[in-house]
Structure formats: C-alpha cells, structure tokens
Z-matrix of the N, CA and C atoms (Angstrom, degrees):
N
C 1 1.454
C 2 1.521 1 108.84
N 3 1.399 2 105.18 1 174.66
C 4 1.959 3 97.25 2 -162.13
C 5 1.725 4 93.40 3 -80.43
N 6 1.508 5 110.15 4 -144.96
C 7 1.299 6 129.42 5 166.43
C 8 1.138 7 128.97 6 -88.94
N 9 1.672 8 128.39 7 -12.83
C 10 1.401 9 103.32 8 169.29
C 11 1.279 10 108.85 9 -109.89
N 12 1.775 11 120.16 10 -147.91
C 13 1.250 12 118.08 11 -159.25
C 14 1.625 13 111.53 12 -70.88
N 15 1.363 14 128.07 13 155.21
C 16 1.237 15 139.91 14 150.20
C 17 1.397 16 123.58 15 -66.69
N 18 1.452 17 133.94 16 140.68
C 19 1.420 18 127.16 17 -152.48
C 20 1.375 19 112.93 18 -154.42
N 21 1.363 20 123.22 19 95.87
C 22 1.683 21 114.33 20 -142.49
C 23 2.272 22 74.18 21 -113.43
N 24 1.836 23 97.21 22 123.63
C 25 1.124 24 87.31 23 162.90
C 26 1.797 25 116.89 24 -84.77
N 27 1.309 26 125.58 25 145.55
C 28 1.800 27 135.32 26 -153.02
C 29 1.719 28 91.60 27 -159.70
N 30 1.239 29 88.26 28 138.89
C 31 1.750 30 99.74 29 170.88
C 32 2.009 31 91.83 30 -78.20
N 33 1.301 32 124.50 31 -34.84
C 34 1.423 33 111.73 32 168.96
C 35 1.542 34 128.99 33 -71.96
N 36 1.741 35 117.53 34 21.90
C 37 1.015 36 127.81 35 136.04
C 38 1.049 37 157.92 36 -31.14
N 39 1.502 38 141.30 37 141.83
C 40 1.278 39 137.11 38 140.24
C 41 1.343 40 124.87 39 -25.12
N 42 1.285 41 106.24 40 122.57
C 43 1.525 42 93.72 41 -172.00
C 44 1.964 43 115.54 42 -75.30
N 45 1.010 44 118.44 43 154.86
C 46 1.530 45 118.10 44 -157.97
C 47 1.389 46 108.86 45 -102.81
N 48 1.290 47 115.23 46 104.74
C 49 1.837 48 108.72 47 -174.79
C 50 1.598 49 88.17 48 -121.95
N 51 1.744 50 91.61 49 -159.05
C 52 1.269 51 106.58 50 -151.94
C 53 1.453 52 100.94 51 -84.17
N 54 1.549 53 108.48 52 -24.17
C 55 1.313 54 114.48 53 -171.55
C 56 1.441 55 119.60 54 -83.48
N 57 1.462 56 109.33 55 -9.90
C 58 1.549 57 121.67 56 173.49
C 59 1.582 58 104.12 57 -82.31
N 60 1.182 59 106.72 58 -46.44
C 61 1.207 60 111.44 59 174.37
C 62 1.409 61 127.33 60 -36.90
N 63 1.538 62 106.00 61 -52.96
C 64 1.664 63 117.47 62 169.62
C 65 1.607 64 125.96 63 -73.77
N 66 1.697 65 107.68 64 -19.44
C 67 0.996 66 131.84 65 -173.23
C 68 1.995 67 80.53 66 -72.83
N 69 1.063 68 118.77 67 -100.66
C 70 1.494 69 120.06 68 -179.90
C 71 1.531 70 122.12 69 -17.41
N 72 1.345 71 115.95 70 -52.69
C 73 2.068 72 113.02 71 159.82
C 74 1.482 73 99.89 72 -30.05
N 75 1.054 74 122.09 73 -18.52
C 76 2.008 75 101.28 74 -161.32
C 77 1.589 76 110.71 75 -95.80
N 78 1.786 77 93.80 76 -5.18
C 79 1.834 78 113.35 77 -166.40
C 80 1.650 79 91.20 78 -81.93
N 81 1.512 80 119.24 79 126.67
C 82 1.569 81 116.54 80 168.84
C 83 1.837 82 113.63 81 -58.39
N 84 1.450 83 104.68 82 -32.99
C 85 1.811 84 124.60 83 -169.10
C 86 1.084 85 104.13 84 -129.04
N 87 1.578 86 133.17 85 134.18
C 88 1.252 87 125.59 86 163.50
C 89 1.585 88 111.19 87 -131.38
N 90 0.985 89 154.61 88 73.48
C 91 1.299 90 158.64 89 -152.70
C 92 1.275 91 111.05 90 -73.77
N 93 1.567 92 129.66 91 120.48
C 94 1.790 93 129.54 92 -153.62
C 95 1.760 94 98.42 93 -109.92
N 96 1.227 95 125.06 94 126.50
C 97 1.030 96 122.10 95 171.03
C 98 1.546 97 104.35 96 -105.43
N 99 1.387 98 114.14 97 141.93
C 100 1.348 99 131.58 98 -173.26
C 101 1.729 100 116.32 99 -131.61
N 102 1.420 101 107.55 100 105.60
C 103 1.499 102 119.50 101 -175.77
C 104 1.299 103 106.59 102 -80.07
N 105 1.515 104 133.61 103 164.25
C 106 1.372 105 138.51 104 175.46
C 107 1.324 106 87.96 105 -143.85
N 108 1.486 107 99.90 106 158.86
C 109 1.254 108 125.96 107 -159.96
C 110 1.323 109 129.97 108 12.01
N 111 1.757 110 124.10 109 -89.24
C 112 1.219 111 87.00 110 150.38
C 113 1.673 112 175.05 111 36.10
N 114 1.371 113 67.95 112 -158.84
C 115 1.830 114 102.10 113 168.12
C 116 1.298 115 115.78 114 -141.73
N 117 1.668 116 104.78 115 -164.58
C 118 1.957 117 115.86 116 158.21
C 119 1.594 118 85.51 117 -127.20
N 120 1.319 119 105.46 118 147.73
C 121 1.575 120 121.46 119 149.34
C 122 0.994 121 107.52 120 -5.31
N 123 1.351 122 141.64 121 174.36
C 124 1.653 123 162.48 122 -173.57
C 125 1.224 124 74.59 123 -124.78
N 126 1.414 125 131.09 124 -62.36
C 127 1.430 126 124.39 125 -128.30
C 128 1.971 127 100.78 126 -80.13
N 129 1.157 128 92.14 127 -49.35
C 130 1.807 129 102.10 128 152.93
C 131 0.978 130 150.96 129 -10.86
N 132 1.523 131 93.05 130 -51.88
C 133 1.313 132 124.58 131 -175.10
C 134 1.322 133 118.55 132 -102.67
N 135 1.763 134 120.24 133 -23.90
C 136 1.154 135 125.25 134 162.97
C 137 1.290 136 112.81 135 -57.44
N 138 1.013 137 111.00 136 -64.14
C 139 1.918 138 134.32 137 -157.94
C 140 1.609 139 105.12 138 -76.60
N 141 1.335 140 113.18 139 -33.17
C 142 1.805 141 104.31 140 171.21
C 143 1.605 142 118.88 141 -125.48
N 144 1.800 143 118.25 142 0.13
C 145 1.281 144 85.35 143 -166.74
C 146 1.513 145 96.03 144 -102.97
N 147 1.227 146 118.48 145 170.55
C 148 1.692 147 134.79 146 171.78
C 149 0.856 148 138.56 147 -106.19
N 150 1.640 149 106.15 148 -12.26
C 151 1.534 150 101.89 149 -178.23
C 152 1.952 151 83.20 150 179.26
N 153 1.506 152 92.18 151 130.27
C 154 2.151 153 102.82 152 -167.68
C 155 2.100 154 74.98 153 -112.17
N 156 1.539 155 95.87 154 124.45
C 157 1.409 156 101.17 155 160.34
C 158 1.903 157 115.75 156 -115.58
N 159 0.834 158 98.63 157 115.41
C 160 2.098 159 93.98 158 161.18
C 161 1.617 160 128.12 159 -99.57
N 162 1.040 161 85.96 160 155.20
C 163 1.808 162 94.11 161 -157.67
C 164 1.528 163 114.12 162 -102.96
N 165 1.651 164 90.44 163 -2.67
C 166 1.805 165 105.63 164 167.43
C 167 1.224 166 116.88 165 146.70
N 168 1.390 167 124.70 166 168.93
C 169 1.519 168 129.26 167 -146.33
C 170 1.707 169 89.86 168 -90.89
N 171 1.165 170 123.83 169 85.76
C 172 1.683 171 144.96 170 161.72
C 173 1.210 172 114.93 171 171.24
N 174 1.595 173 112.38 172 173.09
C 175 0.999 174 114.13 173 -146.88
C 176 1.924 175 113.34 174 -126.68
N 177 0.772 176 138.86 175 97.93
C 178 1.190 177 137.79 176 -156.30
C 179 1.571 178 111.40 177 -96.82
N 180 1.507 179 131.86 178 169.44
C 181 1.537 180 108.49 179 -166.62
C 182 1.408 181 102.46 180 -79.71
N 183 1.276 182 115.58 181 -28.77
C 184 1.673 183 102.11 182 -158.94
C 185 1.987 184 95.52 183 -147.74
N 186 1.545 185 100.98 184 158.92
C 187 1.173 186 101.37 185 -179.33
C 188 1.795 187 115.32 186 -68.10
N 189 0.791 188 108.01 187 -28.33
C 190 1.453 189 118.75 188 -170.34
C 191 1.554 190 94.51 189 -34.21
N 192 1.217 191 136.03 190 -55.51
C 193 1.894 192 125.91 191 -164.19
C 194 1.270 193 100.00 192 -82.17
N 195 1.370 194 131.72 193 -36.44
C 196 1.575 195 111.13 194 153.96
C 197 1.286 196 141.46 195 -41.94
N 198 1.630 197 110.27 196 -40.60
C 199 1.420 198 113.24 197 178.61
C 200 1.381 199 98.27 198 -73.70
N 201 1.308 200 112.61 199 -41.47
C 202 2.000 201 94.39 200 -176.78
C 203 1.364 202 129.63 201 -67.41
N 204 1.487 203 108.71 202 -10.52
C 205 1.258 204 123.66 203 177.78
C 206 2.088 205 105.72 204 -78.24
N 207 1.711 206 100.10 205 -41.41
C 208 1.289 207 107.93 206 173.50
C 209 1.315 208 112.89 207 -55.30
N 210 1.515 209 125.67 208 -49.47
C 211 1.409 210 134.04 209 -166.69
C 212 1.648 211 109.85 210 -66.13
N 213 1.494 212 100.72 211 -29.58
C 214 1.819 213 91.85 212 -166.53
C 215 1.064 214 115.15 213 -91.61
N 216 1.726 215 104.07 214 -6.94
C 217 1.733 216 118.00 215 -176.78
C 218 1.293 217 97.65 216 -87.23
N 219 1.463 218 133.25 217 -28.26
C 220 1.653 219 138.89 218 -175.56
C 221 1.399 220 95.52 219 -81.44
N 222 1.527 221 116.25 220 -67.65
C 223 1.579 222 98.00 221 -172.60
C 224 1.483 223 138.61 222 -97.77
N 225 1.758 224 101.37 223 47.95
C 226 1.285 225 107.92 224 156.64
C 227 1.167 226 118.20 225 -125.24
N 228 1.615 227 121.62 226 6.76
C 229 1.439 228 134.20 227 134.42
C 230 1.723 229 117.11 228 -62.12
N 231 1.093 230 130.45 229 -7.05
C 232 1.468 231 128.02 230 158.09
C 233 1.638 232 116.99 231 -67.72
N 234 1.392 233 94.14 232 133.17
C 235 1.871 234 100.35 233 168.28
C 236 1.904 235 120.27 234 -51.49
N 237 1.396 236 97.20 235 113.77
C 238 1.540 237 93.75 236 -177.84
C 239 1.603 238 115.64 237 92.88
N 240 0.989 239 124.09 238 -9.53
C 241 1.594 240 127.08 239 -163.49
C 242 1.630 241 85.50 240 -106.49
N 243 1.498 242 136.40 241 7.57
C 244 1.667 243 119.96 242 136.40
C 245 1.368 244 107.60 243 -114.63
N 246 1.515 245 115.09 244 -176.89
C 247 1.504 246 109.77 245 167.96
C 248 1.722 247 117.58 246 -73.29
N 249 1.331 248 104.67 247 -29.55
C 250 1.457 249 109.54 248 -171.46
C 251 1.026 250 90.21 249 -113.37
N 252 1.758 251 116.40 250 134.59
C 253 1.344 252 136.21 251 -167.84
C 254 2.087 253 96.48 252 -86.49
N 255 1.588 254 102.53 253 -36.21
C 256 1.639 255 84.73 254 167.33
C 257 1.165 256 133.05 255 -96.80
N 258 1.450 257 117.66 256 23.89
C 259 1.251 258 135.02 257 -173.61
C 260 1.793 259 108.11 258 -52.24
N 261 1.251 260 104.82 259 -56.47
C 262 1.493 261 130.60 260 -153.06
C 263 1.757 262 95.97 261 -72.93
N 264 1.642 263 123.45 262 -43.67
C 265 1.324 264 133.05 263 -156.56
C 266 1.739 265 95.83 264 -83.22
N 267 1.467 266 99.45 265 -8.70
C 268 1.866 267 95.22 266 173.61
C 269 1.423 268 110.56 267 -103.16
N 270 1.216 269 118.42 268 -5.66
C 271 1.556 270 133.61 269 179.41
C 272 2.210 271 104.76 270 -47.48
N 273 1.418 272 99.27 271 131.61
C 274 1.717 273 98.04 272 169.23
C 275 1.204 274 113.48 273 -40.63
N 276 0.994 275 132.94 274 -163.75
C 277 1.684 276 123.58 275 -146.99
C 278 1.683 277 138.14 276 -4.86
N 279 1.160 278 95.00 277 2.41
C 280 2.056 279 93.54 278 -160.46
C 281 1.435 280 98.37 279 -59.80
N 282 1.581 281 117.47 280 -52.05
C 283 1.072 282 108.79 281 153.26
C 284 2.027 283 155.71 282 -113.59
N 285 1.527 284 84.83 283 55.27
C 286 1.562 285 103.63 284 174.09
C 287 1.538 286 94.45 285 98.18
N 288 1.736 287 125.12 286 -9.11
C 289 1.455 288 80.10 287 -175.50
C 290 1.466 289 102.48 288 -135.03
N 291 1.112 290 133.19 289 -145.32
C 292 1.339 291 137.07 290 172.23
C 293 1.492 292 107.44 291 -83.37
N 294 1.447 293 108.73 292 157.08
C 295 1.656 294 112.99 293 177.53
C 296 1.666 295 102.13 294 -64.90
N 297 1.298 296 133.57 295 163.12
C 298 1.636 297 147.44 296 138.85
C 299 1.514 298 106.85 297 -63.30
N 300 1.387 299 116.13 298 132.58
C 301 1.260 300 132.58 299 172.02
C 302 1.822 301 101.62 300 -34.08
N 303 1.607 302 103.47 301 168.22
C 304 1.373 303 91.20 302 -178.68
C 305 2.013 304 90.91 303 -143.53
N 306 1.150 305 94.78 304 176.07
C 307 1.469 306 87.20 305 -176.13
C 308 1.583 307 92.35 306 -149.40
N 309 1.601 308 117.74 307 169.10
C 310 1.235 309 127.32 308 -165.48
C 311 1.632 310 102.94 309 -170.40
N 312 1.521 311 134.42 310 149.13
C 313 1.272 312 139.91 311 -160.74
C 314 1.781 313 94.29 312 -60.52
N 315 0.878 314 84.90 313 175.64
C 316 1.748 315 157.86 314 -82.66
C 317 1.749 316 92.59 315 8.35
N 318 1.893 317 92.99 316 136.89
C 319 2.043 318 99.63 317 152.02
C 320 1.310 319 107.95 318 -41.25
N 321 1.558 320 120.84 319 -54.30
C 322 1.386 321 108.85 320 -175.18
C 323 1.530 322 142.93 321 -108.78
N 324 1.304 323 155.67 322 106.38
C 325 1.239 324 122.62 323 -137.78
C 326 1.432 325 98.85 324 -167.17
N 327 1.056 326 86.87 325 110.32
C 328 1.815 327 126.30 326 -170.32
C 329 1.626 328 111.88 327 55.53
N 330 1.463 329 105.63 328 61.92
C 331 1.200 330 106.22 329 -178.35
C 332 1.770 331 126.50 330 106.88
N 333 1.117 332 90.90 331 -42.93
C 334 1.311 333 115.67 332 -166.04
C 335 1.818 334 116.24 333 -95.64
N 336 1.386 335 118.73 334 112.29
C 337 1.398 336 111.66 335 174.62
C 338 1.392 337 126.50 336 -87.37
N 339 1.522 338 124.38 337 167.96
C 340 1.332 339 137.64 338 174.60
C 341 1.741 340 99.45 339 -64.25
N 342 1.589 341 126.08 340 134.19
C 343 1.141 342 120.94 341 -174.23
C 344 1.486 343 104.89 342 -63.75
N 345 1.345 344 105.63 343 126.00
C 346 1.728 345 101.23 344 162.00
C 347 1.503 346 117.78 345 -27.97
N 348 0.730 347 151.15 346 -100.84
C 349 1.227 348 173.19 347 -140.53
C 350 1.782 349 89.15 348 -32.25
N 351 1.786 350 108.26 349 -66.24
C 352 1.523 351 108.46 350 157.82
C 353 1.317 352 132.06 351 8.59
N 354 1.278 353 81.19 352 -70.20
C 355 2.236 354 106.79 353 -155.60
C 356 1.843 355 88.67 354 -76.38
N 357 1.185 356 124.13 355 -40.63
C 358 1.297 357 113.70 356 -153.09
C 359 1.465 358 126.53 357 -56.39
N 360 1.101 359 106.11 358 -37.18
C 361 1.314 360 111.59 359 -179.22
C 362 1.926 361 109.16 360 123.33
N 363 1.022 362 116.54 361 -39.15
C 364 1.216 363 120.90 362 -173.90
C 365 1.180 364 149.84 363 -43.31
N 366 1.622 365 117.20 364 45.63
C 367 1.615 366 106.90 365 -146.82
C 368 1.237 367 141.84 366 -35.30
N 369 1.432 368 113.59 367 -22.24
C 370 1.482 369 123.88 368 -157.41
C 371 1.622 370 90.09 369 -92.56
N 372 1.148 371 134.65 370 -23.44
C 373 1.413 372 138.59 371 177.37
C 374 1.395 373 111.96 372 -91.23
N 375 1.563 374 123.33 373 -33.60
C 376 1.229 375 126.48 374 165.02
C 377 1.325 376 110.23 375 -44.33
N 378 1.713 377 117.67 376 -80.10
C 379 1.479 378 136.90 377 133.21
C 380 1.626 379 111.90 378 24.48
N 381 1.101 380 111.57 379 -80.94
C 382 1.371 381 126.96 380 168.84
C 383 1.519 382 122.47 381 -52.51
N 384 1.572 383 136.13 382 -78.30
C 385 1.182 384 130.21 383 142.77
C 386 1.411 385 108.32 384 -31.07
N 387 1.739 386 176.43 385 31.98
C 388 0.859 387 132.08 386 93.50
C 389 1.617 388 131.64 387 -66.80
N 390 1.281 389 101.78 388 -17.08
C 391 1.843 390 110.28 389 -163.29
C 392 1.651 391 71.60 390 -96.38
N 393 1.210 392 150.01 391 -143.71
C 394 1.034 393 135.13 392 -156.09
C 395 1.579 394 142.19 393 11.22
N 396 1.596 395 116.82 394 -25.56
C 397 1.386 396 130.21 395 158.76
C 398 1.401 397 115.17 396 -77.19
N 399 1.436 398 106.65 397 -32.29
C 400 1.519 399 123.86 398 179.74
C 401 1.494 400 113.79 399 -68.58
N 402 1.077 401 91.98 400 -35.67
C 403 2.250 402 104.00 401 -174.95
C 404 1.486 403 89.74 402 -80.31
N 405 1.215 404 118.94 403 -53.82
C 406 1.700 405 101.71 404 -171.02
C 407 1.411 406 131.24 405 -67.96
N 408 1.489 407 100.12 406 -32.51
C 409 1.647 408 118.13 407 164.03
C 410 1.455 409 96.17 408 -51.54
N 411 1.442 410 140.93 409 -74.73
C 412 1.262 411 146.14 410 -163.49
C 413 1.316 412 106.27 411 -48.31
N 414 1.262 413 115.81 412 -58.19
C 415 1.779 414 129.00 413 -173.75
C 416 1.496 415 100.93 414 -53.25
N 417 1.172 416 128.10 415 -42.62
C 418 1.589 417 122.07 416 -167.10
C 419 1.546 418 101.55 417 -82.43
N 420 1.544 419 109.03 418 -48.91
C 421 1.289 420 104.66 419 -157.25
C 422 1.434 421 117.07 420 -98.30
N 423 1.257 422 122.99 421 -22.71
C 424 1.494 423 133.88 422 -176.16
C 425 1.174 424 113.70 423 -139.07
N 426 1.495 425 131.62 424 53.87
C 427 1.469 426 142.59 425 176.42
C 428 1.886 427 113.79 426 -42.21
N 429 0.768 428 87.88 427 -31.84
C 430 1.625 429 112.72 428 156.88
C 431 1.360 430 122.35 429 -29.60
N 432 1.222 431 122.65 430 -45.42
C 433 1.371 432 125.18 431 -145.75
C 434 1.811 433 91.48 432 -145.37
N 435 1.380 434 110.33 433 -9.45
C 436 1.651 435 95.64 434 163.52
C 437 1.704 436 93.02 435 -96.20
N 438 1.369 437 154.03 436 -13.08
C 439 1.478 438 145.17 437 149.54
C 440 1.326 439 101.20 438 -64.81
N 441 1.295 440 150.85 439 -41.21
C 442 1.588 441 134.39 440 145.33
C 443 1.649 442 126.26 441 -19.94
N 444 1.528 443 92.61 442 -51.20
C 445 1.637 444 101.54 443 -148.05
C 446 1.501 445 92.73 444 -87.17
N 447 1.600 446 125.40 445 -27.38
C 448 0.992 447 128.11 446 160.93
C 449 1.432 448 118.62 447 -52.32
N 450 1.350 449 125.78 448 -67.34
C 451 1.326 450 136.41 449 -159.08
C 452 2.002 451 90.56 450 -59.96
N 453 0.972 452 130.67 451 -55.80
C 454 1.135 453 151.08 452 172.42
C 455 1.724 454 119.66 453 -33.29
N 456 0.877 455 119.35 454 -35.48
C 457 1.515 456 164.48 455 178.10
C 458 1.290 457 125.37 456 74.86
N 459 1.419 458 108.25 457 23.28
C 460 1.615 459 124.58 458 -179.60
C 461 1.725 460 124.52 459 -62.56
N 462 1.352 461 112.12 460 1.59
C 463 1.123 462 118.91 461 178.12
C 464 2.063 463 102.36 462 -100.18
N 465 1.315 464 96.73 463 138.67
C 466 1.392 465 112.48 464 172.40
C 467 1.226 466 121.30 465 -94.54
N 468 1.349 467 146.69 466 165.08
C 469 1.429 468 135.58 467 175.80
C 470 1.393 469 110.67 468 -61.68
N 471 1.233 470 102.04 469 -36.43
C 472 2.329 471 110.72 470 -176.74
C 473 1.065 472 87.21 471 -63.53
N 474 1.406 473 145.41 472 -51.29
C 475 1.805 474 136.48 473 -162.13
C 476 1.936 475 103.75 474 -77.79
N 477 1.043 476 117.08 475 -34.64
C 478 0.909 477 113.43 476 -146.84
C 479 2.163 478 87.63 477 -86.93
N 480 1.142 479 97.26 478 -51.54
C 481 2.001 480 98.91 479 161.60
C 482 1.008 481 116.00 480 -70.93
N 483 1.379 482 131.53 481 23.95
C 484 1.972 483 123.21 482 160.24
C 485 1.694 484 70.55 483 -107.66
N 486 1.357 485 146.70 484 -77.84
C 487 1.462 486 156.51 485 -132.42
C 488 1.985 487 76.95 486 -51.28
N 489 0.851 488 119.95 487 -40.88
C 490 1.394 489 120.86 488 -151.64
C 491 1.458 490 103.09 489 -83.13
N 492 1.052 491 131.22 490 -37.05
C 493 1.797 492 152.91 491 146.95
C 494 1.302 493 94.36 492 -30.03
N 495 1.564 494 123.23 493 -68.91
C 496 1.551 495 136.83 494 -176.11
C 497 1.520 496 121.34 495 -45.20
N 498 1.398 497 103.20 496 -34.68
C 499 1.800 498 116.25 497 -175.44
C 500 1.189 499 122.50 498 -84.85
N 501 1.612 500 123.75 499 -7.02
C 502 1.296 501 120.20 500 174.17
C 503 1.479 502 116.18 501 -127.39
C-alpha cells in the first residue's frame, strides 16, 4: 500500500462529515479499503488499517458506494475541481449549517416566484436572506447542528436573535 493512511470504509466507523472530509484533502495518499458483504479480516484491519470511516447508520452490501461518496466529498473541496471556486465554501455544512434554498429561472414557476429580495440586486440583503434561510432550514430540520454550531462558536448575536424569532 502507498504512504499515507489506510481507510477501511465500516458501518463501525467514524462517522463521515464535512469536516473529515477536509480534514483528509490535507493527506498527500489515502488508500480506500472496500469490504463486500460481510466484513474485512479483524486481522487486516488491526495490522493495516488507520482510520474505519462510516457514511451512516445502515448498511449497504459493499464499501465501494461509500468510498465514492468519500471521494466526491474530498474532491470537490480541491482548487479547480468545480467551475466556481466559491461554490464548495457555500455547500451545507462548510459552515455548521445547512445550505439556503436556491433558486434558478424561470422568476416564475408553477405559481411560485423567485424571493424578491433575489431579483434585487442587493448583496448585503441577499447576504442576509441566505444566512437567515440557512438558520431556519437548520432549526427545523437538524436542531442538531445549530447546538453544534453554537458550542463551536459559529453563531453571531444577529443569528442567534432571528433563532430566537424561530422559538416562539
């Protein structure tokens, strides 16, 4: 095997976020081990692996769709490997929370319009309506990870008084 770590994907893994993800970009070699059905050896796994990641609480037949799931989450955190270099730094979790809704033509479509705020032009209000769509998406759906983003200290006082808007 090469020089860096060995990486056996296992539902008795590490669980695999966004931040492992970036944590691993920094590895020059990462060598993916992939179990089928099964298992891998114990003995295998003592003597070469370095680090068992899982990609979530089920069980799939073989590692193989984990590692590809690992690889595309690693290499679209690489420079240039999207078209838009800030594409990736607006991605759900990069920073603790869920992405902001996104919208795309037609203004109107099936009823339903692009939020004003959108169309206007305004960045600093754009700006605003996304980190605010983002806290509420998070707050409803993954309460989880705004007690993360807290403990973490990624919440600001402006986020933390819309969250407070959210609670009653």
């Amino acid at each position: 095997m090469g020089s860096g770590p060995v990486c056996l994907l296992s539902p008795q893994g590490e669980p695999f976020t966004q931040k492992l993800a970036t944590d691993i970009l920094n590895y020059r070699q990462l060598t993916l081990i992939c179990g089928r059905y099964e298992a891998v050896d114990q003995r295998f796994i003592d003597g070469k692996v370095d680090l068992e990641i899982s990609i979530g609480d089920f069980v799939v037949s073989g590692g193989e769709l984990p590692a590809m799931i690992l690889m595309d989450a690693v290499i679209r955190l690489i420079p240039g490997a999207l078209g838009d270099e800030g594409s990736a730094l607006q991605d759900s979790f990069m920073n603790g929370l869920l992405d902001h809704p996104h919208f795309t033509r037609p203004e109107i479509y099936g009823n339903k319009s692009v939020p004003d705020v959108l169309l206007g032009g305004h960045h600093a209000k754009i700006a605003d309506w996304r980190r605010q769509k983002s806290l509420e998406l998070t707050f409803k759906r993954r309460p989880d990870l705004i007690v993360k983003a807290r403990a973490n200290g990624l919440l600001s006082p402006k986020d933390e008084a819309f969250l407070k808007t959210l609670e009653s």
